[in-house]
C-alpha positions in Angstrom: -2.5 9.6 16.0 -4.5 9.3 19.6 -2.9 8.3 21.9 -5.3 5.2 22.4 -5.1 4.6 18.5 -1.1 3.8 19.0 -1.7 2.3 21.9 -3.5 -0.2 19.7 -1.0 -0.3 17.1 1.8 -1.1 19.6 -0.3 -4.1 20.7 -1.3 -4.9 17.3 2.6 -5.0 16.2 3.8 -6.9 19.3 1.0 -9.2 19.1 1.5 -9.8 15.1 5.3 -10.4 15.7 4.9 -12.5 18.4 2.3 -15.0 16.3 5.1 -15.9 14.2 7.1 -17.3 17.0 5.3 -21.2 16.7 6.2 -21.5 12.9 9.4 -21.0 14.2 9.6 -24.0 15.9 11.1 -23.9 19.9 14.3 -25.6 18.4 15.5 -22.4 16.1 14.5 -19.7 19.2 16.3 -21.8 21.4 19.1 -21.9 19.1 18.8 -18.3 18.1 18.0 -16.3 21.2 21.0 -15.2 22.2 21.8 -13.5 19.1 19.0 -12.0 18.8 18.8 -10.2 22.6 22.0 -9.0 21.6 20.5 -7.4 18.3 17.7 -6.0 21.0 20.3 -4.8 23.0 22.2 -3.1 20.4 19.2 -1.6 19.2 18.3 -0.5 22.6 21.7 1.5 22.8 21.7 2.9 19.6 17.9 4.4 20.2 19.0 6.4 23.1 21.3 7.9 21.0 19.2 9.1 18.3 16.6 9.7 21.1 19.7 12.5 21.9 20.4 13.7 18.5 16.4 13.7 17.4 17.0 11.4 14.5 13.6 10.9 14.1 10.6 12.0 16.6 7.2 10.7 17.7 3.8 12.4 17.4 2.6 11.6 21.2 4.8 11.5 24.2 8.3 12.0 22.3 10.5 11.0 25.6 8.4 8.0 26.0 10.6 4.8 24.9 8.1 2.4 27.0 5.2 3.9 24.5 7.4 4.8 21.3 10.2 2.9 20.5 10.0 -0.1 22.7 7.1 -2.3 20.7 9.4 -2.0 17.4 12.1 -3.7 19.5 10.1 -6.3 20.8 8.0 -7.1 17.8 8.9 -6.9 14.6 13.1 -6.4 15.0 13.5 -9.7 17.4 11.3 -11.7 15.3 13.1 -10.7 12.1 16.4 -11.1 13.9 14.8 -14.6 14.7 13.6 -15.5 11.2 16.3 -14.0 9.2 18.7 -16.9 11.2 16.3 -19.1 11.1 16.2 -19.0 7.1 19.7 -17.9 6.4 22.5 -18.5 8.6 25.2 -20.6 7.5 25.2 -18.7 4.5 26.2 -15.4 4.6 25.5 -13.9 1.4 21.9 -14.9 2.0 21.9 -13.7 5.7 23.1 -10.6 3.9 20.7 -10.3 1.2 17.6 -10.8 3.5 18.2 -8.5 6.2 18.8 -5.7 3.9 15.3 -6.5 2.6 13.6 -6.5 5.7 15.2 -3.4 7.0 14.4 -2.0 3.5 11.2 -2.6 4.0 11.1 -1.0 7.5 13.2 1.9 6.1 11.2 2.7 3.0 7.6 2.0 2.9 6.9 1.2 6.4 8.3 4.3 7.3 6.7 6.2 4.9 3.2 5.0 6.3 3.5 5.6 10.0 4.8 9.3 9.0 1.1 9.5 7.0 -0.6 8.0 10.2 1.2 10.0 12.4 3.4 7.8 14.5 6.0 8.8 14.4 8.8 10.8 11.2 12.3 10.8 11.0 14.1 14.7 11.5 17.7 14.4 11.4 18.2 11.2 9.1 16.5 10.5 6.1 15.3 7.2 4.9 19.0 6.0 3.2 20.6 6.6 6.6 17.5 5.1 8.8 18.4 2.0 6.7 21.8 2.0 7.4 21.1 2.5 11.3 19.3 -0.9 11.4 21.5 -2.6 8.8 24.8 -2.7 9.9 23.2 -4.6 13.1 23.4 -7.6 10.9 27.1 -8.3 10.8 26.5 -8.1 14.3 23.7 -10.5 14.5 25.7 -13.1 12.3 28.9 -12.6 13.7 27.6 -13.3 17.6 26.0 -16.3 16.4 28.9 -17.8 14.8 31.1 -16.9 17.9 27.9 -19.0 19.6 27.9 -21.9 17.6 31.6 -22.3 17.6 32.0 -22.2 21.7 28.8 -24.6 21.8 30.9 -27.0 19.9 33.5 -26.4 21.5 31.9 -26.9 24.4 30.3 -30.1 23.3 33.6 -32.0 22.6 
């Protein structure tokens, strides 16, 4: 892929993500945001690591994170950190159940197609263990929230 076709994608994948913040409603970000920064955050530590230990590799500028790795973070993993709160906390199973779909979904086809359009394709992990790299963020996730809501209300008495 050129470098000014993923430059496009990048935008196109912020911009996407970042569309489904109004449907949202400010209430649920407001309420959510903390939780998911952290999941950012997490994220943002756990890519330098398999930056390190070449657990997957992109096509153009491969030490990049700015150009590589950075629009995933912002775009589609806070929004679906947002929305899988949004639709799902309070009940675990659920919350569960629907961010094992989305990361799935990331993990499996997703992946699958930006190895075909050259954006990037995993080296050291295959697609079982990509999954598990961005699922087990999600006990994580829920477990900050809860912590959140409880010392809000705690707070609040």
């Amino acid at each position: 892929m050129s470098m000014k076709n993923q430059w496009i994608l990048n935008s196109v994948i912020i911009i996407l993500s970042a569309l489904t913040m109004p449907v949202l409603g400010w209430r649920s970000i407001k309420r959510f945001l903390p939780a998911s920064i952290l999941a950012i955050l997490l994220c943002g530590l756990d890519l330098q690591i398999g930056k390190h230990r070449n657990w997957w590799s992109f096509y153009n500028k491969p030490k990049s994170f700015i150009q590589n790795e950075f629009p995933f973070l912002i775009g589609p993993m806070f929004a679906m950190s947002l929305w899988t709160l949004n639709w799902a906390y309070g009940n675990f199973k659920k919350f569960i159940m629907l961010s094992a779909i989305g990361q799935a979904i990331f993990a499996y086809p997703i992946t699958r197609l930006f190895t075909k359009l050259k954006l990037y394709k995993l080296v050291q992990l295959n697609e079982f263990q990509f999954f598990l790299y961005f699922f087990y963020k999600a006990f994580f996730l829920y477990g900050f929230q809860y912590l959140f809501e409880k010392y809000k209300k705690s707070i609040a008495y």
